[in-house]
N, C-alpha and C positions, 0 to 999 in steps of 0.2 A: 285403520286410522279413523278417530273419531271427526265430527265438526268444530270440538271443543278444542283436538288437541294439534298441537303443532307440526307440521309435516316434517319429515326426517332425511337424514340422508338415504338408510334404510328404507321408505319408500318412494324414494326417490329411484333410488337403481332399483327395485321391484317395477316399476310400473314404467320405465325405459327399458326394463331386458337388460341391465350393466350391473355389471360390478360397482362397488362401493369407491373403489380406487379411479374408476371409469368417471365417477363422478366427481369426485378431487380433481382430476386430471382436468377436466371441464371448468370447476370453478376456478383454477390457478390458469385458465387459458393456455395449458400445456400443448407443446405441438404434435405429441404423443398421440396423436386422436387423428380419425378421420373423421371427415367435413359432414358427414353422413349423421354419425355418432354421435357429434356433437351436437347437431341440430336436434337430434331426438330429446336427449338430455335436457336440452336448453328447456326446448317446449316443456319438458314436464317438469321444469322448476318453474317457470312462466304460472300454468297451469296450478298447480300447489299452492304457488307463491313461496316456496322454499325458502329462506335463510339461515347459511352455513351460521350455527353457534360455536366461535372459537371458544368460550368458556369454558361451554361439557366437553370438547375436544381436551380441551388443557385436561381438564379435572380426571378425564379418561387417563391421559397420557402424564398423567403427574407435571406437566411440563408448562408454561408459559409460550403464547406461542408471540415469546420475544426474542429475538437477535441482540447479544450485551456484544458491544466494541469498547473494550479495554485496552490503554495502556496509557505510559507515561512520555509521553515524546512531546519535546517542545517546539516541533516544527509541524507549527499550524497548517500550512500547507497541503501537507501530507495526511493531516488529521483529515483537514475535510475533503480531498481529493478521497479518501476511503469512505466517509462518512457519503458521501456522493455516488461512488459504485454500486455502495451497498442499499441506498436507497433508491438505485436504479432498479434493483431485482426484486426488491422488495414493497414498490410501488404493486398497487393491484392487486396484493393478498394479503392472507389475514396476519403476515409477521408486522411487529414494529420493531422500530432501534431504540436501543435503549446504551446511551453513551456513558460509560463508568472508569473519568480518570482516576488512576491512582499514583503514590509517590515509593520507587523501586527503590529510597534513599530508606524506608521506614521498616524496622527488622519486623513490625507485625504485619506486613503485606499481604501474606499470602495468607495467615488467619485472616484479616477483614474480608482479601478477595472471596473466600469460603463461605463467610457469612453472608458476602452479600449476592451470591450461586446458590446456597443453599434458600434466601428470602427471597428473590427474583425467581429463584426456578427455569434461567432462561430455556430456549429449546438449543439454541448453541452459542459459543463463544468465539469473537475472532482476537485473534492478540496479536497486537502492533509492538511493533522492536521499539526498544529493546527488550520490552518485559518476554518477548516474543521467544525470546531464546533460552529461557528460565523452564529449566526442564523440569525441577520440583513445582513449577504452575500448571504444568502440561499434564504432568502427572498426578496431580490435585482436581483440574477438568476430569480427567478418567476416572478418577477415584469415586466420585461424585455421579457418573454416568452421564455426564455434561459434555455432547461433542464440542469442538473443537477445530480449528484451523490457525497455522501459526503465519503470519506475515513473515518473511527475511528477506536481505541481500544476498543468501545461499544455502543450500536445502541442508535442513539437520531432521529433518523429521520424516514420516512414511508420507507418498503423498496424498492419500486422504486426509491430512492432516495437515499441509502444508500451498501454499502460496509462497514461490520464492523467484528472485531476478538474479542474474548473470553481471551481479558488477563488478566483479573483479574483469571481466574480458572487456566490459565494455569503457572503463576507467585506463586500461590499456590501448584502444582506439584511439581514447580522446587524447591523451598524452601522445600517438602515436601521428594526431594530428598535429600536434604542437611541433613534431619533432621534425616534422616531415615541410614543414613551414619553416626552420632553417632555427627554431627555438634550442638550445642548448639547457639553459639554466632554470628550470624552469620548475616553478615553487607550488606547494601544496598548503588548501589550508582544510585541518581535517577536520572531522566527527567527534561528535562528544566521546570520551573514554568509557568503554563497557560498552560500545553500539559494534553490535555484527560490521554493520555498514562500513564504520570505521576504520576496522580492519582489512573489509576488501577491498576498499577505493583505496586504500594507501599500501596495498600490495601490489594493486595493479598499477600504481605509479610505477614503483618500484621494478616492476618487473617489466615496464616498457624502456625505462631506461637504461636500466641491465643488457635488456635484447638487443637495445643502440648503441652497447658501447659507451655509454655515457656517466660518467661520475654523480655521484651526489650527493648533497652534505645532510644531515640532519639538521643545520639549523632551518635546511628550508623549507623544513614541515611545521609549520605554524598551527596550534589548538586552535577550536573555535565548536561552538557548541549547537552550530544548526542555526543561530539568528542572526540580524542584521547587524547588531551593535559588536559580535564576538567577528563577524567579517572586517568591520572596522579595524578591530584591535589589532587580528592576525597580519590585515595587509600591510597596518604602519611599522609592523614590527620587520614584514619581509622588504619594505620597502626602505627599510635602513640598513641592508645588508649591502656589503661592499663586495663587488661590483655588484649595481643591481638587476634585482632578475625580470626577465626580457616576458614570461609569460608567467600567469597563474590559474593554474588547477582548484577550484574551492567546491567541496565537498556536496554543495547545495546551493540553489539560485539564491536564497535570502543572503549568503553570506557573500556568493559573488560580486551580488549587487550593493554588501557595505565595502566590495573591492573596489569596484566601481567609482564611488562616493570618495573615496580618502583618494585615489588616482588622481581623481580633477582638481582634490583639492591640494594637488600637488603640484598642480597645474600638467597634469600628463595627459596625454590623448590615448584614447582607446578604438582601438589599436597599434597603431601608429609605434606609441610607445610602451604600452604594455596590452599583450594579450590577455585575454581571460576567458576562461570554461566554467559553465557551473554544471549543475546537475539536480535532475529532477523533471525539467520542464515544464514549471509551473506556468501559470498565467505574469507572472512579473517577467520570465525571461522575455517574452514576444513585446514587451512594453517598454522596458528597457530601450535606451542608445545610448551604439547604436545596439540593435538587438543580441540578444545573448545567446553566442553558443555553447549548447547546453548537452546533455544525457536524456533522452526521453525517459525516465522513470515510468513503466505505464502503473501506476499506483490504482486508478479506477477499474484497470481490465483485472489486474488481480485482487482487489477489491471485489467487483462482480463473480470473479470465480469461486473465489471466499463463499461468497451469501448462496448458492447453487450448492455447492459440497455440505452447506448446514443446513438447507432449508430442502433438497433433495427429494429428499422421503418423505417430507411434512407436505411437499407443494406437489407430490403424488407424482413425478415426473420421475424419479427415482437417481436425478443427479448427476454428475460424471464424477466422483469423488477418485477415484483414482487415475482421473487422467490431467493434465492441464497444472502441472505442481511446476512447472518452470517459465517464468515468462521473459523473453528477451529484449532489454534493453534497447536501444539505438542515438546514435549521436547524431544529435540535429544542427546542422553546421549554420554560423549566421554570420553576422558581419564583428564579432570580437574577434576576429583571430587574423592577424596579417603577419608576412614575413617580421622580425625585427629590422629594426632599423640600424644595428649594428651585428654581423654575423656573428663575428669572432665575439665571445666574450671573455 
């Protein structure tokens, strides 16, 4: 190394006695190291004055050393609850995020996604449901040599490859809590059409009432598309059904909370006279009264594992990508849910 030219990683692990990866592992604050090791290292970037260049990294590695979060979901919540995890693990090294909505309604989707993986070049991609389930997306990532990690409500993928939760069992609890409160009737408002999710929370409705013994009509699964104004819609619609129903199930805290909203303005009390479950466990449920019981969704912890299985082998730690593909849900009980106020219905 000359005085003119710029210190390298290369002498850097020469002149500590480490590996190249020794030294990755250092800069990404990996725990991979002993105390020892690391100090060494340190010094001799100290010493140097080192600075990791991600550019010739990239240009080395053909790659961007960016993380793209894709997808088409209009439950903001959940955007930035991932957008959040991911910028948990990615605080401190040389990844940024790079957030690329798209619309799953448009039949050139999956050409623009292409062009814009092949112009970004990122180093990996995470994919939020529902594009998440689009196995010709998945296999367009691959194609391209563009890792990959898919978000769900239930594992369809290998798990290096996947980030999934248990909502069919846990949708099952909650209903099992309604039932178990002395709830009979007791109404669903679901997920937009074409969402995984949709289908498992309205199975595991289905399958807790089944297991009770309990009848159930299809009118009393009301649409709703993850927002507050489509909470609104579903709940006037179930709250016109004769006899009315004593509790509601709604698919996501935004839309519990437009349950919420048309109950009062019906002048009902909540609890009292209708219960309500959301899911997700955003920041609205604990704010809400009275508070809302809800589904822990942990959307940031599988978020974080998300960014770890892609950034892995780049942040020299070498990742856990095969382990950690299932994360479980939990029902966080609060004060929406009481006996009804008439058993029998």
């Amino acid at each position: 190394m000359t005085k003119a030219s710029q210190p390298t990683i290369n002498d850097v692990a020469r002149l500590a006695g480490v590996s190249k990866k020794t030294v990755s592992r250092v800069i990404n604050n990996s725990d991979l190291l002993n105390e020892d090791t690391r100090k060494r290292v340190e010094q001799v970037i100290a010493e140097l004055g080192y600075t990791p260049n991600p550019q010739a990294r990239a240009l080395a590695l053909r790659r961007n050393f960016v993380i793209a979060l894709i997808h088409d979901n209009p439950n903001a919540q959940m955007v930035l609850g991932v957008q959040h995890g991911l910028l948990e693990v990615l605080r401190d090294t040389e990844f940024e995020l790079l957030v690329h909505p798209v619309d799953r309604g448009d039949p050139e989707m999956l050409g623009e996604i292409r062009r814009f993986l092949e112009r970004q070049r990122p180093y990996g991609v995470m994919l939020l449901p529902p594009i998440s389930e689009n196995d010709q997306l998945a296999g367009l990532c691959a194609s391209i040599g563009c890792r990959y990690v898919r978000m769900g409500s239930a594992p369809f993928d290998t798990p290096q490859n996947m980030v999934a939760s248990n909502d069919r069992e846990t949708v099952r609890h909650a209903i099992a809590h309604l039932i178990e409160a002395g709830h009979r009737q007791i109404c669903v408002i679901a997920g937009p059409r074409g969402f995984r999710s949709t289908l498992e929370r309205q199975a595991g409705y289905e399958e807790a009432m089944t297991a009770a013994g309990l009848p159930f009509d299809r009118t009393w699964i009301a649409p709703g598309d993850y927002t507050f104004d489509s909470g609104m819609r579903a709940t006037e619609r179930l709250l016109d059904l004769l006899p009315r129903p004593t509790a509601i199930f709604a698919s996501n805290d935004e839309m519990a909370a437009g349950a919420i909203h048309v109950a009062r303005q019906r002048g009902l009390e909540i609890p009292a006279d209708l219960s309500i479950i959301g899911f997700d466990d955003t920041t609205i449920a604990s704010h809400l009264w009275p508070p809302l019981t809800t589904v822990r969704w942990p959307i940031e912890t599988m978020a974080r594992a998300a960014a770890l299985k892609l950034i892995g082998e780049g942040a020299g730690d070498g990742g856990d990508s095969d382990e950690h593909a299932l994360f479980l849900s939990t029902l966080i009980r609060r004060a929406s849910v009481a006996a009804p106020a008439v058993r029998d219905i």
